[in-house]
N, C-alpha and C positions, 0 to 999 in steps of 0.2 A: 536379913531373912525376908522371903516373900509372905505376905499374913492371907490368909484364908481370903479377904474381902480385895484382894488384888488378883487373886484368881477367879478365869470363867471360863465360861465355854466357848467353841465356835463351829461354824458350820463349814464343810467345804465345800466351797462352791466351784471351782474347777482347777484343773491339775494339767502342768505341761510337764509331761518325763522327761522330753529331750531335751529342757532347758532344767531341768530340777526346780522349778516354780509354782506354789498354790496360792490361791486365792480362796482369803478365811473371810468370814462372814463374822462379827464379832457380835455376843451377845448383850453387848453393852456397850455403850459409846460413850471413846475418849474424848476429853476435854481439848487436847494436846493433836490437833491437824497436822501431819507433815507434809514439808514441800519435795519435791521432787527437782531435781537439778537439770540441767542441760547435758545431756553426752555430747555435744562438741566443746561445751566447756573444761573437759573431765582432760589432765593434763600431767603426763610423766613428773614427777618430783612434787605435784601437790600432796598437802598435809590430808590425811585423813584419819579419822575414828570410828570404833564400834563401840558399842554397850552391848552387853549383855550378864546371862546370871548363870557361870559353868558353877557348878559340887555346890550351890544353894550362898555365893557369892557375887553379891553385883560388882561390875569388871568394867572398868575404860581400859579399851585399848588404842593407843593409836604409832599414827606409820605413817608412811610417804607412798603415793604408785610407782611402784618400781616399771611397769611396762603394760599395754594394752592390746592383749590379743583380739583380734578379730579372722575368725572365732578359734576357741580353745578348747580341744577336746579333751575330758576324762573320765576315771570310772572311781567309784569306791570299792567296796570290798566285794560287787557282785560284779556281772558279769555286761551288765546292762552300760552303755553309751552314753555319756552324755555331751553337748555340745551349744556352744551357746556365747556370745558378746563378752569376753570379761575384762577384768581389771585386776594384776597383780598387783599386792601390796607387802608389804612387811609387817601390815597390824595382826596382830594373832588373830586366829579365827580359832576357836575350841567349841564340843559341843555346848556350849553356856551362850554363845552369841550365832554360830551358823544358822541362817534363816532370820535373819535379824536385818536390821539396815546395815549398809556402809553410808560416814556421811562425810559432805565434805566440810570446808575448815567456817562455811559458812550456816552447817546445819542442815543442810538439804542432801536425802537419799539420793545417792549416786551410785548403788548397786545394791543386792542382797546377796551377805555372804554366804558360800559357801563353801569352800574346801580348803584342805589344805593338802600341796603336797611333801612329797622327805623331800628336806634339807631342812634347813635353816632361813623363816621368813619367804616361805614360797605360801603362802597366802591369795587363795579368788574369790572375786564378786564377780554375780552374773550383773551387767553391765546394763545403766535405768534404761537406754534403749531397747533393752532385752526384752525388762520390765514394762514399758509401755507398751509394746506391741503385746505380749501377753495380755496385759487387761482390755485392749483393746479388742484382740480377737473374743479377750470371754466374757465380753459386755456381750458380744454378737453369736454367744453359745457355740463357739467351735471347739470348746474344750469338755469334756465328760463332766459331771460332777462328781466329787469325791465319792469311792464307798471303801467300807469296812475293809481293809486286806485280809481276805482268807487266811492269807499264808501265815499270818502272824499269829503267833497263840498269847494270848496278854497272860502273866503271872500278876495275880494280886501279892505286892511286897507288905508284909504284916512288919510291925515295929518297926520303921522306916525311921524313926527318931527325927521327920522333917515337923519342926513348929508349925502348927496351925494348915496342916496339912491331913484331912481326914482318908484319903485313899492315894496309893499309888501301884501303878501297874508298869509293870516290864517286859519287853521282847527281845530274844536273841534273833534277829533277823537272818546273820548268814549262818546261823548253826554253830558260833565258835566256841561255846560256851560261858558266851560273857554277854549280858543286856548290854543291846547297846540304842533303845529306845523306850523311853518314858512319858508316861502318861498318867 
């Protein structure tokens, strides 16, 4: 379970849509530095892993790259484009790790997850070259800074039954009748 004093806040400080990429400004700083890996080292049939924490459980997952699109287009459930470096794998990607690292078997980010499509172990990360150029453009402010999305209406979830969790809020984003973002 995640306890109250592991949660914080962050700030956003800029957002690429067409890669699916933000950059959080964190209100506290970790102990724990990550390194960033080489994309010419990044290689079909390496070992890879995510962590993350899907339905309020921390989660290893890991897998192999099955293949390296350059570049790989797709959408979620709206209507919007995305495109961008990736890395197919087979390590699951659920909302619990998406937006998270991918690492490789040495511990260094080699993408940030993102999607998944139908079948079975179709699994992407946008690809750390992605990611470098990203931060690199919004050191040099060519990306907007975060704001509030209109479009979303946050529901305050009352009895949420999450330990050591005093609020949480929900949006249906594409209208289906199911949250499928938390806050």
């Amino acid at each position: 379970q995640i306890q109250k004093d592991q949660i914080f806040t962050a700030e956003v400080i800029a957002i690429d849509k067409k890669r699916d990429l933000a950059l959080l400004k964190s209100s506290k700083y970790l102990n724990n530095p990550i390194t960033f890996g080489k994309n010419w080292k990044i290689k079909v049939a390496s070992d890879v892993f995510a962590i993350g924490h899907p339905e309020g459980l921390w989660s290893f997952t890991d897998g192999v790259i099955s293949s390296l699109h350059s570049p790989k287009e797709w959408r979620y459930n709206d209507d919007y484009e995305y495109i961008a470096n990736c890395i197919q794998t087979n390590t699951s990607i659920n909302p619990g790790n998406s937006g998270g690292p991918l690492f490789n078997d040495k511990g260094e980010v080699i993408g940030i997850n993102s999607y998944t499509s139908e079948g079975e172990g179709l699994n992407f990360a946008v690809r750390i070259d992605e990611v470098n150029d990203f931060l690199k453009r919004a050191r040099n402010g060519e990306y907007p800074k975060g704001k509030k999305a209109d479009k979303y209406n946050w529901v305050k979830i009352p009895n949420h039954g999450l330990e050591g969790l005093d609020e949480l809020y929900a949006t249906d984003s594409n209208d289906d009748g199911k949250y499928d973002y938390w806050l």
